[in-house]
DODREN-625252 format. One record per residue: x, y, z of N, C-alpha, C in turn. Coordinates in steps of 0.1 Angstrom, whole numbers, plus 5000, padded with zeros to 4 digits. Layout:
XYZXYZXYZ ...
//
This chain:
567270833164566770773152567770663148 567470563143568170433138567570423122 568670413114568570393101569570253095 569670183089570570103083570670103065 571970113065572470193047572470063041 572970053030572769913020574169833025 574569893028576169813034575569743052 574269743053574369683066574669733082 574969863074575769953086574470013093 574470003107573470073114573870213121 573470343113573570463116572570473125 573270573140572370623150572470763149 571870863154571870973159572870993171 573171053179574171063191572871013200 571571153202570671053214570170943212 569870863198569770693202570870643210 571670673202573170613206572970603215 572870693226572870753241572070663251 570670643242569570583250569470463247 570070413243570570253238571570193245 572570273248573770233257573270223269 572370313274572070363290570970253292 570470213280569270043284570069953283 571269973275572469823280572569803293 573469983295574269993309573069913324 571869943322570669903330570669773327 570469733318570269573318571669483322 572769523321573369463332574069493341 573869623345573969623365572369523370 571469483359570269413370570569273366 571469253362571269123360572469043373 572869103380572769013398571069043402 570469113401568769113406568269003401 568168953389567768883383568068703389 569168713388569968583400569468543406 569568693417569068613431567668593430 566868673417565168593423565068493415 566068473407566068293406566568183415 567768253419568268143433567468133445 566468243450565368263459564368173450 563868163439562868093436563167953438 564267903436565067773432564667693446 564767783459565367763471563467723479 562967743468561267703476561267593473 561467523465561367383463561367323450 560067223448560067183434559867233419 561167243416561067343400559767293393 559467173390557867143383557167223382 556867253394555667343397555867503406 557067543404557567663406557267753396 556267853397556367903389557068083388 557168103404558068203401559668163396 559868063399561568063389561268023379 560167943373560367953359560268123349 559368193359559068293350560168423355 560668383365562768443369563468423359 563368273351564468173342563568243327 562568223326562068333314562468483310 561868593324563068723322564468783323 564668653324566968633323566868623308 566068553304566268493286565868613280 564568653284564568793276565868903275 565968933290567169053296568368973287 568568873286569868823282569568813265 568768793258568868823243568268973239 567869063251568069263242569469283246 569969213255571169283260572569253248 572469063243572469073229572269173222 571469153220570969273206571269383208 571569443218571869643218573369573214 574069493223575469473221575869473208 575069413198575669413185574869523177 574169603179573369703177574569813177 574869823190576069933192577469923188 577869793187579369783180579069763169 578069753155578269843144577869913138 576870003155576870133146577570253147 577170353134577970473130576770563140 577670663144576970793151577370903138 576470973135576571043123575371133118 575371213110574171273101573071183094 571871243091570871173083571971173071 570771133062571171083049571171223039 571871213029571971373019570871373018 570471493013568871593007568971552993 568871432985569171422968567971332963 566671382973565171342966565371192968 566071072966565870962971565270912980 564270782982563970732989565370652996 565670673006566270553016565870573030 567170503038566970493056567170633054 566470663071566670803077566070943070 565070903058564271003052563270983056 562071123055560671103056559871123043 559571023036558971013027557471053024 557171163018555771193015554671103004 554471053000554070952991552570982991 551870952979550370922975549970792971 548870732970548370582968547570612964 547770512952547070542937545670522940 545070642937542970652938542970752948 543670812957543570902968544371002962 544171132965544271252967545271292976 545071222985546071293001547271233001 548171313010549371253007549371173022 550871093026550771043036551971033039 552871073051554471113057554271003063 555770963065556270833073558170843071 558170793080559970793081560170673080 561470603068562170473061563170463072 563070373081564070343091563670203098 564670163105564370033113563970113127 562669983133562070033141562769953148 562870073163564070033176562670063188 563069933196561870013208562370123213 561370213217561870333224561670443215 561770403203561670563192560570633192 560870763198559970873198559470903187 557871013192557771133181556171053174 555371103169554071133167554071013146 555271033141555571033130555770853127 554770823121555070663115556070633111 556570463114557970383107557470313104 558270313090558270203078559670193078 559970023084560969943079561269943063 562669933062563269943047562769773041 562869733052562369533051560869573045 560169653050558569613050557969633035 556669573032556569593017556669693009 556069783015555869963013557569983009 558569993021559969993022560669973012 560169803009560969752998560869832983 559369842983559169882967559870032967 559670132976559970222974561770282976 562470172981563670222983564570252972 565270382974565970392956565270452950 563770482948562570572944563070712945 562970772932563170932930562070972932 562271102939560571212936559971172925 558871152925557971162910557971042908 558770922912558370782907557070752914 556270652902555570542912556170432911 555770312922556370162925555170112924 555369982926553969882934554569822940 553469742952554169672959552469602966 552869452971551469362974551469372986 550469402986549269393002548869263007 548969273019548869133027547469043019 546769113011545369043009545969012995 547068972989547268982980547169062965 546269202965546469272956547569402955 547669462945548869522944548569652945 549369722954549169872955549969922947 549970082941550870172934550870272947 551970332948552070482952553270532943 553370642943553970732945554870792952 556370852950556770922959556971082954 556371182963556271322964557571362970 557971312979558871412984559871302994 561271282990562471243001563071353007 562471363026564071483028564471423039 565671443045566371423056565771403068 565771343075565171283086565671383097 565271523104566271613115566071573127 565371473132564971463147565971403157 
//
């Protein structure tokens, strides 16, 4: 699980942690693979109209900006517990919430979405609209917050607990 606190800090679990490092550690033991099937594409002839090395020189760019990203992903984050049980909405809770005119309630986990995150259970970014309005939200508050079609939803939050997975 990946959460990030108001200080910016990106809290992992020990298994993100784990399975974050281990898609580093892979992405660059492959990046000699990567090379040579650009130096093999290079070696057919005219780059113009090459298109296996352009699209060699495209999956270097990708492999080379996640490999970025876990890097700074992993040097600042904390390995550590969810967040206290003190009914607040923040990162690393699963928030039970209702929307105003319905009946039903609706679970989802306040966390930043990392590819790879397991588990059956929806993510709502703390960025995302829903996110924003409700962060800081006690049990029993309602918020609002605008819908892409421009009108405004209310919900409710029922229930902040600790995120255990």
């Amino acid at each position: 699980m990946v959460t990030v606190s108001d200080a910016g800090v990106t809290w992992l679990t020990q298994d993100a942690y784990n399975r974050l490092k281990q898609e580093l550690d892979e992405l660059v033991e492959n990046r000699p693979a990567i090379a040579a099937k650009i130096n093999a594409s290079r070696e057919e002839g005219d780059l113009k109209e090459n298109g296996g090395y352009h699209a060699a020189r495209e999956e270097q760019a990708h492999q080379e900006a996640r490999i970025r990203h876990l890097q700074e992903l992993l040097r600042n984050a904390k390995v550590g517990e969810a967040p206290a049980n003190d009914g607040l909405a923040e990162p690393g809770k699963i928030l039970t919430v209702r929307y105003e005119g319905d009946s039903d309630t609706e679970n989802f986990l306040l966390a930043t979405r990392e590819e790879g995150a397991e588990g059956a259970l929806e993510i709502y970014s703390p960025e995302s609209p829903i996110g924003r309005a409700l962060l800081g939200a006690k049990e029993g508050e309602t918020r609002s917050y605008e819908l892409p079609n421009g009108s405004t939803q209310k919900v409710t939050l029922v229930k902040a607990v600790p995120y255990a997975g």
